[in-house]
C-alpha positions in Angstrom: 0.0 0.0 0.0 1.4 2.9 -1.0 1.9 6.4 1.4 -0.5 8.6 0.2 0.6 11.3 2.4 4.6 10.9 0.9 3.7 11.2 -2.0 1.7 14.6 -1.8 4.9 15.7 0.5 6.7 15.4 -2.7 4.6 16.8 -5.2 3.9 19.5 -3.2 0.0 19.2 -3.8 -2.8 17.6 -1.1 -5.4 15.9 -2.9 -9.4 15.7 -1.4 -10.1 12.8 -3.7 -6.9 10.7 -3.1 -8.3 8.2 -5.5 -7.8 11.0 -8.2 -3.9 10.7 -7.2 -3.6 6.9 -7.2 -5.7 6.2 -10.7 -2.7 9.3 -12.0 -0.3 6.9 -11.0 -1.2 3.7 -12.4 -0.2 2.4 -15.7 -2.4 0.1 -17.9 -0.1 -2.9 -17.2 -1.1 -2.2 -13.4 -4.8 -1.5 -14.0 -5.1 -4.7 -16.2 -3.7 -6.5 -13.1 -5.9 -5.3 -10.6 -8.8 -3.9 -12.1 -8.3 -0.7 -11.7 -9.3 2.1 -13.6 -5.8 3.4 -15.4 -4.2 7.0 -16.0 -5.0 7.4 -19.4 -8.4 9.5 -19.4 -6.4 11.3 -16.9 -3.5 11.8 -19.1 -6.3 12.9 -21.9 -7.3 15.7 -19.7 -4.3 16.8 -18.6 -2.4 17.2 -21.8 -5.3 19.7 -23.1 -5.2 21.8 -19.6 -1.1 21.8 -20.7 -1.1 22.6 -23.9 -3.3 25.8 -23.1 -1.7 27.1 -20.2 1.5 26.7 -22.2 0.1 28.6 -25.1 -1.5 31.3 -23.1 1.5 32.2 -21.1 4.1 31.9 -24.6 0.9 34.2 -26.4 1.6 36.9 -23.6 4.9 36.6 -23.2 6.0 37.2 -26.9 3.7 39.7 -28.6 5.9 40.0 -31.4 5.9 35.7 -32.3 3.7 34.4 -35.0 1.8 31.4 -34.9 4.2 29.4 -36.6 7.2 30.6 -33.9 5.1 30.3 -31.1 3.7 26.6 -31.8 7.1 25.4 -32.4 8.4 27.2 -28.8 5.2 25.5 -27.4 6.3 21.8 -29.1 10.0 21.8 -27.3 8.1 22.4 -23.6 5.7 20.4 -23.8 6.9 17.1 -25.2 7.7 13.8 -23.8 11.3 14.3 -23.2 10.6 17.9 -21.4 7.5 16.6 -19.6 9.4 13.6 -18.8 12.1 15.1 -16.6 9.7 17.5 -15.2 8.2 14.4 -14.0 11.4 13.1 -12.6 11.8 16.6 -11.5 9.2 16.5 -8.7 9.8 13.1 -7.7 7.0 11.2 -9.7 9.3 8.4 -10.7 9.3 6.6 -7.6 5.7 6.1 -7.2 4.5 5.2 -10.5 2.1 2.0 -10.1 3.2 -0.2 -12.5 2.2 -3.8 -13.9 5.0 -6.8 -13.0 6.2 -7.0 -16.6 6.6 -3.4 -17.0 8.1 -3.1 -13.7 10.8 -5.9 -15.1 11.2 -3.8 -18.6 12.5 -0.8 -16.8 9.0 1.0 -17.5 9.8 3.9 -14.6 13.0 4.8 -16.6 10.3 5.0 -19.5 10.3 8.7 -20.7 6.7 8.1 -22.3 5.3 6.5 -19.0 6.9 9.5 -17.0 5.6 12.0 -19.4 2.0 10.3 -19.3 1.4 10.3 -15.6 2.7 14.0 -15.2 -0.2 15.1 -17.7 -2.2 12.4 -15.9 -1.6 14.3 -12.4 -2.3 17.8 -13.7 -5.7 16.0 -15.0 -6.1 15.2 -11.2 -5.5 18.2 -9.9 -7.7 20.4 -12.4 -10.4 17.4 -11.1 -9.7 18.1 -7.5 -9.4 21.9 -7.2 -10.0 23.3 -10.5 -8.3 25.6 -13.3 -6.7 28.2 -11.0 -5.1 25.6 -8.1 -3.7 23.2 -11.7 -2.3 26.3 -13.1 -0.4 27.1 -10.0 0.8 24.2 -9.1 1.8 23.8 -13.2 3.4 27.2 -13.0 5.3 26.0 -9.8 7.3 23.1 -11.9 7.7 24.7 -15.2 8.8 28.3 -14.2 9.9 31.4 -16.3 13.1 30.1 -16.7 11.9 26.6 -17.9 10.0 28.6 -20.6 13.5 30.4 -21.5 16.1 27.4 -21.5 13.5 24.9 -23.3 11.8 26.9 -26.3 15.6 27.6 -27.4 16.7 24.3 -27.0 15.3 23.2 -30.1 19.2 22.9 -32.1 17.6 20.5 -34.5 15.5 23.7 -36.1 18.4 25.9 -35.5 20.6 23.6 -37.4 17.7 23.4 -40.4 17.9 27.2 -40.5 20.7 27.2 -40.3 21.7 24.9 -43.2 18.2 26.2 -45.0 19.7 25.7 -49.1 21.2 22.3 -47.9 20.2 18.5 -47.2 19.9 17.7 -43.1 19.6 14.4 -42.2 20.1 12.0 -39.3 21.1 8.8 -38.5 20.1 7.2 -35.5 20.8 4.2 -34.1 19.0 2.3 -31.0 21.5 0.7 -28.8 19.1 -1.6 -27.1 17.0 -1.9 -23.8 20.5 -3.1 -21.5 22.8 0.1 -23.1 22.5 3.0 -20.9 22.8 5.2 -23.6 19.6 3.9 -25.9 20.4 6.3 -28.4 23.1 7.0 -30.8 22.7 9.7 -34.2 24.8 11.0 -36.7 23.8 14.0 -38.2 24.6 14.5 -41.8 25.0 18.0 -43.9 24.5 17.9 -47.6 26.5 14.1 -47.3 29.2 15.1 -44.4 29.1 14.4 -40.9 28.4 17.6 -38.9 28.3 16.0 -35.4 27.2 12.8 -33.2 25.4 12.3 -30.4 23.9 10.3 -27.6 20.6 10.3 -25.7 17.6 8.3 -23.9 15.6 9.0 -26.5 15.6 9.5 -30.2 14.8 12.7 -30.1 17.6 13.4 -27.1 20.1 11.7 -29.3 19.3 13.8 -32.3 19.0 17.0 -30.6 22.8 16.4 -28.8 24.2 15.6 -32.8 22.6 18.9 -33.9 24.1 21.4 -31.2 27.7 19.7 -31.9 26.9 20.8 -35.6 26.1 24.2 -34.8 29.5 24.6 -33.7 30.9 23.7 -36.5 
């Protein structure tokens, strides 16, 4: 049984319904096992409460950003590998209720299972105090300066406008389930290897090659 009370001590929230909290929490592979109700409506919820805040507070905060700019600035916060070590960030991790063969596959580790329950628990908390108390508590994990070192972290669109007139591509490689570093890519330029890199994710990997090629 798991300590309710620990775990809104580390999320910094205190849930009325604490059955909002523990469905957040738990994975299909755990809900299938117990027959309980899983995450994912949740998660539903939750990423459409994210995605506006995000775009609400990027819409103010840069008047002079067209749609185009400001949809890609909202993409690099806002996807699984940002939302991910948020996740990680407030301690979710640890208390993720997961199914015994997704426990075995290293599932916590997943950054797509870490992503989903911290849009899943933003669902719970819109649920359990409404727009106002989710926003806050939102606004407490992904701050100003979040906003600032993630929507210009996106080197893989640098490098592309960079390199506008010429042929980017990338060459990525997954290392396998036991490698600590999943991820290995190659980016090329018109043909020539611009830079390498290595990540937990595709997308990690990729964006690590790119800001080596900037440099170049």
């Amino acid at each position: 049984m798991q300590d309710i009370s620990k775990i809104e001590k580390t999320i910094k929230y205190t849930f009325n319904n604490k059955e909002l909290l523990l469905t957040a929490l738990s994975h299909t592979s755990y809900s299938n096992e117990n027959a309980v109700e899983s995450y994912q409506r949740l998660e539903f919820l939750g990423d459409s409460i994210l995605g506006f805040i995000v775009a609400k507070k990027l819409f103010d905060a840069y008047p002079e950003k067209d749609e185009g700019v400001l949809s890609k600035m909202r993409a690099s916060i806002v996807c699984e590998e940002s939302l991910s070590e948020f996740a990680k960030q407030i301690g979710l991790k640890a208390f993720i209720r997961l199914g015994v063969g997704e426990e075995k596959n290293n599932g916590r580790e997943k950054s797509s299972i870490l992503s989903d329950v911290f849009e899943a628990v933003l669902g719970a908390v819109f649920l359990d105090s409404g727009f106002d108390t989710a926003k806050e508590w939102l606004d407490s994990i992904i701050t100003d300066d979040c906003y600032l070192n993630f929507t210009y972290s996106d080197f893989k669109t640098m490098l592309q406008e960079k390199y506008k007139n010429k042929t980017v591509e990338y060459h990525t490689l997954d290392n396998g389930n036991n490698s600590k570093i999943q991820f290995s890519s190659k980016v090329y330029v018109d043909g020539k290897i611009y830079g390498s890199g290595e990540g937990t994710t595709k997308k990690s990997a990729e964006q690590a090659a790119a800001k080596i090629a900037l440099n170049k």
